[in-house]
C-alpha positions in Angstrom: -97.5 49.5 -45.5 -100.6 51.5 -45.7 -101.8 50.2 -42.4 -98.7 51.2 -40.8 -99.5 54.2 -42.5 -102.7 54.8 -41.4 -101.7 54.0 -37.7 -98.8 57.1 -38.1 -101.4 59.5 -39.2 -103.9 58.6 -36.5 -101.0 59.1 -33.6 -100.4 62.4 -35.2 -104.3 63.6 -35.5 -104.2 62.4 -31.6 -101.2 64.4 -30.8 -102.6 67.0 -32.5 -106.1 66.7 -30.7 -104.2 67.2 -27.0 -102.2 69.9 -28.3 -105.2 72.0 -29.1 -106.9 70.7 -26.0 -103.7 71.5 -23.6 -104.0 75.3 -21.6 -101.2 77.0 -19.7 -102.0 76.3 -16.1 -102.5 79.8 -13.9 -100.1 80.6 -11.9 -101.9 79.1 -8.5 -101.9 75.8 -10.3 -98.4 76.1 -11.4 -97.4 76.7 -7.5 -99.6 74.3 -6.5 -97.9 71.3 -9.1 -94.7 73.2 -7.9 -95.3 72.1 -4.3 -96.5 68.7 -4.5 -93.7 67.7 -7.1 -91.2 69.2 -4.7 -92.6 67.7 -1.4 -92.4 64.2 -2.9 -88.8 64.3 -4.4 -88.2 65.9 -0.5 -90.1 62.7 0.7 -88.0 60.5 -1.5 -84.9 62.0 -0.8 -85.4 61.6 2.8 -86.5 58.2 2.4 -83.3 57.3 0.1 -80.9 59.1 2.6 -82.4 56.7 5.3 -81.8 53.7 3.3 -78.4 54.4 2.6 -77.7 55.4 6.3 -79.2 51.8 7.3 -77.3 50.2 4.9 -74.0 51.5 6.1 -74.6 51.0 9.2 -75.7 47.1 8.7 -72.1 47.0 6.2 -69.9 48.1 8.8 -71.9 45.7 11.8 -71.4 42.2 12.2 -74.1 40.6 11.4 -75.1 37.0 10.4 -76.9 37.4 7.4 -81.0 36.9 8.2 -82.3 33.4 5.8 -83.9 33.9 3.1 -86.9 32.6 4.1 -87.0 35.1 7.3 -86.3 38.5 4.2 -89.5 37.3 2.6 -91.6 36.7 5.5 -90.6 39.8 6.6 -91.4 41.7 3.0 -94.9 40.3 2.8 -96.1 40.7 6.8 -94.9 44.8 5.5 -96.8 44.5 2.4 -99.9 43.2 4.6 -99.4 46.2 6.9 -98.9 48.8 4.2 -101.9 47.3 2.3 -104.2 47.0 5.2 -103.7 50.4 6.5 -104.5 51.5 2.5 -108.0 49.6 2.8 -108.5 51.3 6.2 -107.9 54.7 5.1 -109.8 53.7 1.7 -112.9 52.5 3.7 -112.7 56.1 6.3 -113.2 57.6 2.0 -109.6 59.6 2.9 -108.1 58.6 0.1 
């Protein structure tokens, strides 16, 4: 019991350690938070909206459903891609 205790009153000396610590951000910060939180729920939006327009299309289409085998093939040659273009841009220190 006083271990579990112990652990409480440590969480709330933390919490209270960050509180003290925290600062209201200026109002350039705040606009610049403002913008990249915006832009990315824009990029996933746009990215969702895509989806779901591929997806309806492919429902209504009559397809043969692709193997199995082909769907995870095709999932790891992207992850390749997606992670070799991440080294690439890693190694040219844009990142």
């Amino acid at each position: 019991m006083e271990d579990e205790m112990s652990s409480l009153m440590e969480l709330l000396k933390d919490v209270v350690r960050v509180i003290k610590l925290a600062s209201k951000p200026t109002a350039e910060e705040y606009k610049l938070f403002l913008k990249v939180v915006l832009a990315g729920m824009s990029v996933l939006g746009v990215l969702g909206f895509f989806f779901q327009l591929i997806g309806s299309t492919l429902e209504f289409a009559r397809f043969q459903a692709i193997p199995f085998q082909y769907t995870v093939l095709i999932g790891l040659v992207l992850l390749m891609i997606i992670l070799a273009f991440g080294l690439y841009l890693r190694s040219r220190s844009e990142i």
